[in-house]
N, C-alpha and C positions, 0 to 999 in steps of 0.2 A: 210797433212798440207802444205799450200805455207812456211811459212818462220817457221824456230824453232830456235830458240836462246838457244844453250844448253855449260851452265858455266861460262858469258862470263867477264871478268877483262878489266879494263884499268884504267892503273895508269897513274900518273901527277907526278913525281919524288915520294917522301914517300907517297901521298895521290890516297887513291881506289877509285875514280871517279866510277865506276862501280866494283860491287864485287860478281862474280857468279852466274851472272843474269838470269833467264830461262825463256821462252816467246816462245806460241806457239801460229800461225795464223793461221785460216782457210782457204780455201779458199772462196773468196766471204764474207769472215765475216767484220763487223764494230768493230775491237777491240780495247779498250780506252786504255791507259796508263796515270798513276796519280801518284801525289806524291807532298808532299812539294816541296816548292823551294829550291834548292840543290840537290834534291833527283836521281839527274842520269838521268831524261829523257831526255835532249835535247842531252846530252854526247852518248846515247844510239842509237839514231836517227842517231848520226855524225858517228857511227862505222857502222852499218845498211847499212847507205848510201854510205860509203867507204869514207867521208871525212876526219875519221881519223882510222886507225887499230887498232884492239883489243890486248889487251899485254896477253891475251891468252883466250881459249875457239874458240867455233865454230859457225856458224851464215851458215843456211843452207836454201835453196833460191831453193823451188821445186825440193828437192832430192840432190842437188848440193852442197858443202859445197862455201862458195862465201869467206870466212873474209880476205883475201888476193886481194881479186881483188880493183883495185881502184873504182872510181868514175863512170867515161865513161863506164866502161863494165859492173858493176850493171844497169844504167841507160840501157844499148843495152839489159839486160835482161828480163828489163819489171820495172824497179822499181825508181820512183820519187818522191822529195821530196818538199815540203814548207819550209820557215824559221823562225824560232822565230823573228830574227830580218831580217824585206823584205829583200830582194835582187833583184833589177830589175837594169831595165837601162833608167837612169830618162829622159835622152834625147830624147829616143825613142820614137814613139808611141806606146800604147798598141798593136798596128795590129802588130807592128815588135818586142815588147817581145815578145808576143804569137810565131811568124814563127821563134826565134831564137829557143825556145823549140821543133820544128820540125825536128835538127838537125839530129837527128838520124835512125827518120823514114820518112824523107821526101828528100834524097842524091839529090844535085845540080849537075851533072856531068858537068867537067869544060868546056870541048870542044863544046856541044852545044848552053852553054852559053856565051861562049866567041865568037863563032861567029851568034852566035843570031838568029838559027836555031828554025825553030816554035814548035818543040818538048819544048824548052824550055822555053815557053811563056805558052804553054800549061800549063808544070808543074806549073809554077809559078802561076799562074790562079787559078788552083785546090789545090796548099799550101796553098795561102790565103784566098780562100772559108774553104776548112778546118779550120784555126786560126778564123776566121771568126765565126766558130760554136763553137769552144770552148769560144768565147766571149761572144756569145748568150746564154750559159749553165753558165753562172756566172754574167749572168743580163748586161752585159757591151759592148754590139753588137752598143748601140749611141756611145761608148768611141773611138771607133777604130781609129780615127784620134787624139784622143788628147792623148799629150805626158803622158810618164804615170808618172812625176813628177809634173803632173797637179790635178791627181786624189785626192780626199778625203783618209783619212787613211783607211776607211772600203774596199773604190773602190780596194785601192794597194794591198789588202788581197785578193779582188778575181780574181785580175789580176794575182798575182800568182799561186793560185790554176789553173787560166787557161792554164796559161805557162805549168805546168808542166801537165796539160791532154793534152797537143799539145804531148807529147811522146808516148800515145796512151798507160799509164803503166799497168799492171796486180797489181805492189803493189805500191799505195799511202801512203806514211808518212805525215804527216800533224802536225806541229809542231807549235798551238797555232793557230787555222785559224779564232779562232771570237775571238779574244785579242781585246781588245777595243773598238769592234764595240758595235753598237746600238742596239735594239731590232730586227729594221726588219734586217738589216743585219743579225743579227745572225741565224734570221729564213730561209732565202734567202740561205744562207751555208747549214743549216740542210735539208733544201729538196736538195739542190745539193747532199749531201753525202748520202741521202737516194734513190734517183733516182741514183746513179754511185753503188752504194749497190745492188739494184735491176737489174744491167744489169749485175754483176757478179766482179765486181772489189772489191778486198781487200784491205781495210782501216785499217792503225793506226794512231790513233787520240791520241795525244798529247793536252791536256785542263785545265785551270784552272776554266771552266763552269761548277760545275756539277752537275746542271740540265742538259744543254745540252749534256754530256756525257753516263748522265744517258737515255737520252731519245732514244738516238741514239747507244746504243752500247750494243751486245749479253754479250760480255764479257768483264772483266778489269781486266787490271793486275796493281798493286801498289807500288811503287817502295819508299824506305826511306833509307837514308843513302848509295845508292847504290847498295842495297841486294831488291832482290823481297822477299815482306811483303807478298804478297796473291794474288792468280787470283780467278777469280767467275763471276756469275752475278751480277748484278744492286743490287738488293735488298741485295745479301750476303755481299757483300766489302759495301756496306750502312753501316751495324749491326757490319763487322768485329771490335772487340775491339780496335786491335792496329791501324787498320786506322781510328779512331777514335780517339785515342790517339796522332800518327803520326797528324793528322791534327789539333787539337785543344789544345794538349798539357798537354791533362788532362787524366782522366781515364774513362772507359767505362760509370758507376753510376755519375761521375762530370758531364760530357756530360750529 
């Protein structure tokens, strides 16, 4: 398994945001994550990611236990994230969100730059050809000059999806990536994540789509009230009673 999520809590003063939550990823796998609204997934995401620490349990990152490391050093492991709510830098253009996601596998060393040595013209060259390809792999290679507070709402979704493949990650979290987009948008995302599937990179998808979860994902795990409700495939967590229940509020036979 790349990642296993085994017990994991986190409280908010008296309230269990997450309550002993288990979650295991394959590698190379598309695994979904579902739940009502409430239900712990973006909260899960933010411990995952290091943006906030777990109040106990363990989160283990290809053999590694990780739930203490911050942010930067998940990220130096292989592991990046989308947001529910974007995060870009609207000023920017897309060519320069994309090269700031390069930070970590793309090092500036200062001395050559500072005196303007052709090694560092070089790199700079081959960063933004690089950023350059992850623009073209989320349809947005005409965008690269315009700022990315220019973009459409759909565009700013796969501006960041491309940011964070400028890290060059082994595990993608993806936290809502066709929220409000359109049809072809949404289609446009699902062969991205089925082509990054296919070259061997590990997906957790985060969706309120679910057809699109369903289409696109071996497994899902279901998250209510903060306790995992059930993993399975597609068809099983379909039929599960309680996420049937969890979702619509009824009972298996109301449904």
């Amino acid at each position: 398994m790349l990642l296993q999520v085994n017990d994991v809590t986190r409280t908010f003063g008296g309230v269990k945001a997450l309550d002993g939550v288990c979650l295991s990823i394959a590698k190379g796998e598309v695994h979904g994550l579902i739940g009502p609204n409430g239900a712990g997934k973006t909260t899960l995401i933010n411990v995952l990611s290091g943006v906030m620490p777990a109040t106990s349990g363990e989160v283990v990152l290809d053999g590694s236990p990780v739930q203490t490391l911050p942010a930067y050093k998940l990220a130096a492991r292989g592991l990046a994230r989308t947001f529910q709510n974007i995060r870009l830098f609207p000023a920017m253009t897309c060519l320069e969100n994309v090269i700031a996601g390069q930070y970590l596998v793309a090092p500036r060393p200062f001395f050559p730059r500072f005196f303007c040595l052709p090694m560092a013209w070089r790199q700079e060259k081959e960063h933004r050809s690089q950023a350059m390809d992850c623009l073209a792999r989320v349809g947005l290679a005409s965008r690269a000059d315009f700022p990315a507070g220019a973009l459409s709402y759909g565009e700013r979704r796969r501006l960041e999806i491309a940011r964070a493949l400028a890290s060059r990650p082994r595990l993608l979290l993806l936290d809502e990536p066709v929220a409000g987009m359109r049809q072809k948008g949404v289609q446009q995302v699902g062969g991205l994540i089925r082509s990054l599937a296919a070259e061997g990179m590990t997906i957790l998808l985060i969706e309120h789509n679910m057809s699109f979860v369903m289409e696109l994902c071996a497994t899902i795990t279901v998250l209510n009230f903060g306790r995992t409700l059930t993993t399975g495939n597609p068809d099983a967590v379909s039929r599960h009673p309680e996420v049937i229940e969890a979702y619509l509020g009824a009972s298996e036979d109301h449904a």
